[in-house]
C-alpha positions in Angstrom: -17.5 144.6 -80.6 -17.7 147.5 -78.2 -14.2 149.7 -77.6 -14.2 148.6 -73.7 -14.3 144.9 -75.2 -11.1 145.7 -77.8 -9.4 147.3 -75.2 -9.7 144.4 -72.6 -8.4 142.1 -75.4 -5.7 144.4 -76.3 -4.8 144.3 -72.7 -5.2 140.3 -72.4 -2.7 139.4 -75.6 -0.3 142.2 -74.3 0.1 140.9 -71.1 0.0 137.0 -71.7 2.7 137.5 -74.7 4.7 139.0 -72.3 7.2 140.1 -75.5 6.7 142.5 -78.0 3.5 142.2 -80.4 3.3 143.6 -83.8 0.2 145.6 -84.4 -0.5 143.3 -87.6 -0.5 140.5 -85.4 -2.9 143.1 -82.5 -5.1 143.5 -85.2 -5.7 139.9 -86.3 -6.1 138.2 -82.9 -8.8 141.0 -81.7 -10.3 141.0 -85.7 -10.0 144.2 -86.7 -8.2 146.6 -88.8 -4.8 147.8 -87.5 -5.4 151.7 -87.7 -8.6 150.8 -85.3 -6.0 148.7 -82.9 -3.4 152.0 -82.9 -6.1 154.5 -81.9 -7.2 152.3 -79.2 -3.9 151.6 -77.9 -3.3 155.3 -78.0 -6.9 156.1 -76.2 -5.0 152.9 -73.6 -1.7 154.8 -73.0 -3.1 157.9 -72.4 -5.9 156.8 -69.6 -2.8 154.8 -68.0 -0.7 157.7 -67.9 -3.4 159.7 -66.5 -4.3 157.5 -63.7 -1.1 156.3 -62.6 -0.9 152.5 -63.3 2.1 150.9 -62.5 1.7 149.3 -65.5 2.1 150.7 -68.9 1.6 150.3 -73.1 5.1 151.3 -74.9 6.0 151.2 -78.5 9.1 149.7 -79.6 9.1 149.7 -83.6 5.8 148.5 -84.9 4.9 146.7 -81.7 3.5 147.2 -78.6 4.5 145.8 -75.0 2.9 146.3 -71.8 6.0 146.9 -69.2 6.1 148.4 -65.6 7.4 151.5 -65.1 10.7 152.4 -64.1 9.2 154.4 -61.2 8.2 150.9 -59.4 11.8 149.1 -60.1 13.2 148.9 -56.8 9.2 147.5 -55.4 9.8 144.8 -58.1 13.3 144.2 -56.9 12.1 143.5 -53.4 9.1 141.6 -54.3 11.2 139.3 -56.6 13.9 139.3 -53.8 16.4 140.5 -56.6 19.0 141.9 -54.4 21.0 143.7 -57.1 20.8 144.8 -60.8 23.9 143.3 -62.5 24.6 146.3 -64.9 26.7 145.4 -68.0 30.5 145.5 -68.0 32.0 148.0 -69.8 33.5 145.8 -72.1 30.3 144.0 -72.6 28.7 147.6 -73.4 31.5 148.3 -76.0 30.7 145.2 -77.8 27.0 145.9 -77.8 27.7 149.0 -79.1 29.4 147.7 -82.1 26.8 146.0 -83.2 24.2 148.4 -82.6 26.1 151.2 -84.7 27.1 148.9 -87.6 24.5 145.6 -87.6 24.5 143.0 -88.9 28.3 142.6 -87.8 30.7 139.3 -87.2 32.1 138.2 -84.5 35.3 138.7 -86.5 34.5 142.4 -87.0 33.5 143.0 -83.5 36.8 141.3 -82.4 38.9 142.9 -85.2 37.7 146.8 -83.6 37.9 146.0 -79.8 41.5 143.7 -80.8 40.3 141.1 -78.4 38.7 138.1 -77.7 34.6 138.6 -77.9 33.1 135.6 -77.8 32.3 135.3 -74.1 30.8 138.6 -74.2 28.5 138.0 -77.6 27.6 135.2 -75.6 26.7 136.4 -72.7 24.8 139.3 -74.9 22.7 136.6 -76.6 21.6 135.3 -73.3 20.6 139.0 -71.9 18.1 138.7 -75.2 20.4 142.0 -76.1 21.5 140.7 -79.3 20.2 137.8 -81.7 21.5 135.8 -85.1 20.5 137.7 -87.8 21.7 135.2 -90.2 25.6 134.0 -91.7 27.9 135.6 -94.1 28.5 134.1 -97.2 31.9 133.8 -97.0 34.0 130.8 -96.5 33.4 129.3 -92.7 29.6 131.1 -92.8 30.4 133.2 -90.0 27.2 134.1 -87.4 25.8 137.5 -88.5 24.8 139.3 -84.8 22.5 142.3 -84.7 20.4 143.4 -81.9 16.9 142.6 -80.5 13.7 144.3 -79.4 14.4 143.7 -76.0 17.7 145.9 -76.7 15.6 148.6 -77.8 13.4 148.4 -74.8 15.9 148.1 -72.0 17.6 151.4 -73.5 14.1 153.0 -73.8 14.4 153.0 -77.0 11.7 153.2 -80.4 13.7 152.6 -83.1 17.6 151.7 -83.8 17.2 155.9 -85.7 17.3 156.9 -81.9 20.7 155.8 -80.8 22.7 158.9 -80.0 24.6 159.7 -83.3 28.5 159.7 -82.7 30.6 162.3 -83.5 33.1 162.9 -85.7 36.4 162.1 -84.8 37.8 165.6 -85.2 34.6 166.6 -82.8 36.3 164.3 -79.6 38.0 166.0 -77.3 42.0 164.5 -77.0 42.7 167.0 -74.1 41.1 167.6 -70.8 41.0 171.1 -71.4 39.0 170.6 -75.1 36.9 168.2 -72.6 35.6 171.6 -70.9 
């Protein structure tokens, strides 16, 4: 099988997943080994970057995606005749951060640090594809386990959950303006 071949099947089960794709799973479709599939995808991210496609290979984890970049968002927006980007709520981006800093995490928990109601919210999380059941508790009632997805790590531009900004110490937060600078 020649590289131009690998690559244009690369390319093929990239763009029809249309989701994340493991480079296990790279490797077996195209039948070969999965260091040969991650030096071609390389050798495929660089000629994209240095041509300019609108299209390009990122890594999230141990998988590969092919997305558009961010550059061509607005040309999207108008060809999809999406007339605004609904950004989350504040209170829907305190909840996601919950469980992104302390996954897997319960409903309970999440609702027992914000001190309100969260289920809406999760809810609405779930059906962003931000966050996913990751499993229940063994505790009495079997509580929903919620961490978050690879589509979380994408839309933050994200590689791994290691590259969430760490958070400081509480005696490192400013409790005056003038500590604020």
């Amino acid at each position: 099988m020649d590289i131009s071949h690998v690559e244009a099947a690369i390319e093929a089960v990239l763009f029809a997943s249309g989701e994340p794709v493991p480079v296990d799973r790279l490797a077996q479709a195209i039948e070969t080994d999965k260091t040969t599939v991650q030096k071609i995808i390389s050798l495929m991210i660089e000629k994209r970057e240095a041509k300019g496609f609108g299209v390009s290979i990122i890594k999230i984890d141990d998988c590969y995606q092919m997305a558009t970049k961010p550059e061509f968002a607005q040309n999207i927006r108008s060809a999809m005749d999406i007339r605004r980007n609904m950004p989350l709520s504040p209170a829907a981006m305190e909840t996601l951060s919950i469980i992104a800093y302390n996954q897997p995490v319960t409903r309970g928990y999440i609702e027992q640090v914000r001190g309100v109601d969260s289920g809406g919210i999760v809810s609405t999380l779930e059906t962003k594809g931000l966050v996913e059941e990751r499993g229940r508790l063994d505790v009495p009632g079997r509580p929903i386990l919620y961490g978050t997805t690879l589509n979380f790590l994408r839309s933050f531009g994200l590689k791994t959950l290691n590259d969430l900004p760490k958070i400081k110490d509480e005696d490192e937060i400013p409790t005056t303006p003038e500590e604020a600078g």
